[in-house]
C-alpha positions in Angstrom: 119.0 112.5 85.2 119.0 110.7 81.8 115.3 109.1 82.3 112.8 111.3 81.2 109.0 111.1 82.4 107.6 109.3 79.5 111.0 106.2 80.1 109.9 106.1 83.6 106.0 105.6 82.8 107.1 103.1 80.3 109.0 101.3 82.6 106.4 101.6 85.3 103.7 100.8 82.8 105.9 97.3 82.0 106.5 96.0 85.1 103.8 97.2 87.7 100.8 96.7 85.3 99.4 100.3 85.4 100.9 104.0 85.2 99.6 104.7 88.5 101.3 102.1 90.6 104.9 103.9 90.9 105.0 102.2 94.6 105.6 98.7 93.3 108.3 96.5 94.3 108.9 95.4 91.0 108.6 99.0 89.5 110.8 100.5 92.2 113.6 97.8 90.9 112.9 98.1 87.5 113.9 101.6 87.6 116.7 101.3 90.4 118.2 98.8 87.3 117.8 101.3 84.5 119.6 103.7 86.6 122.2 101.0 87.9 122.8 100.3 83.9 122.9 103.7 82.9 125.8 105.2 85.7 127.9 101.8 85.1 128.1 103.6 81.3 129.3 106.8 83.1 131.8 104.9 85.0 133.5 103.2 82.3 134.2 106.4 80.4 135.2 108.1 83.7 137.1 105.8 85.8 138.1 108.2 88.4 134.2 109.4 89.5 134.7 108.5 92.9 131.4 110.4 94.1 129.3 108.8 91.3 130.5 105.3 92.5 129.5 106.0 95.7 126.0 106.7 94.4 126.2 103.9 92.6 126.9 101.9 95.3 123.9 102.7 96.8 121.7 102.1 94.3 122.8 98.1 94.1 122.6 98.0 97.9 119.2 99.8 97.7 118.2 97.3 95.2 119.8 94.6 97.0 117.4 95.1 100.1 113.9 95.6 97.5 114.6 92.3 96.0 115.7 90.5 99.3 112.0 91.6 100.8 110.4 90.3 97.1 112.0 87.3 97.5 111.1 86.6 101.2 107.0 87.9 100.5 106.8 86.7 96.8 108.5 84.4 95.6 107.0 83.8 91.8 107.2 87.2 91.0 110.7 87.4 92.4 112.3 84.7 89.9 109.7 86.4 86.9 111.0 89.6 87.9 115.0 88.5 87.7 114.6 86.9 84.9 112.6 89.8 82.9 115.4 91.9 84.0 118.2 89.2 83.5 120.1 90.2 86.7 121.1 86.6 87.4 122.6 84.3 85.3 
């Protein structure tokens, strides 16, 4: 697992507003995305990881569904939260 406890407080920290909200919506995402962005590395190098792009599969679908319930419950931070991230262009 490349994220240590201090990256994940700091990500927690950045886009929940406090260390002790790890439940979040937008923290939950924010860290589903760090993970998304760190296996696509892995997969680059090693094209032929077929159990690793499963995983990775199901993080983007898993992420997928957290940001289809932000959008339909909160829509502001939805588009503040994409954009932070830049997931759409």
């Amino acid at each position: 697992m490349p994220l240590t406890k201090e990256k994940k407080a700091d990500i927690i920290k950045t886009y929940s507003g406090s260390e002790k909200n790890t439940g979040s919506i937008e923290g939950q995402i924010a860290l589903l995305t760090e993970r998304i962005s760190h296996l696509s590395g892995h997969l680059q190098q090693n094209k032929k990881d077929f159990s690793t792009h499963r995983g990775l599969m199901q993080l983007v679908g898993k992420r997928k569904r957290l940001l289809t319930y932000m959008q339909k419950h909160n829509l502001t931070g939805y588009r503040q939260l994409i954009e932070k991230l830049g997931l759409r262009k």
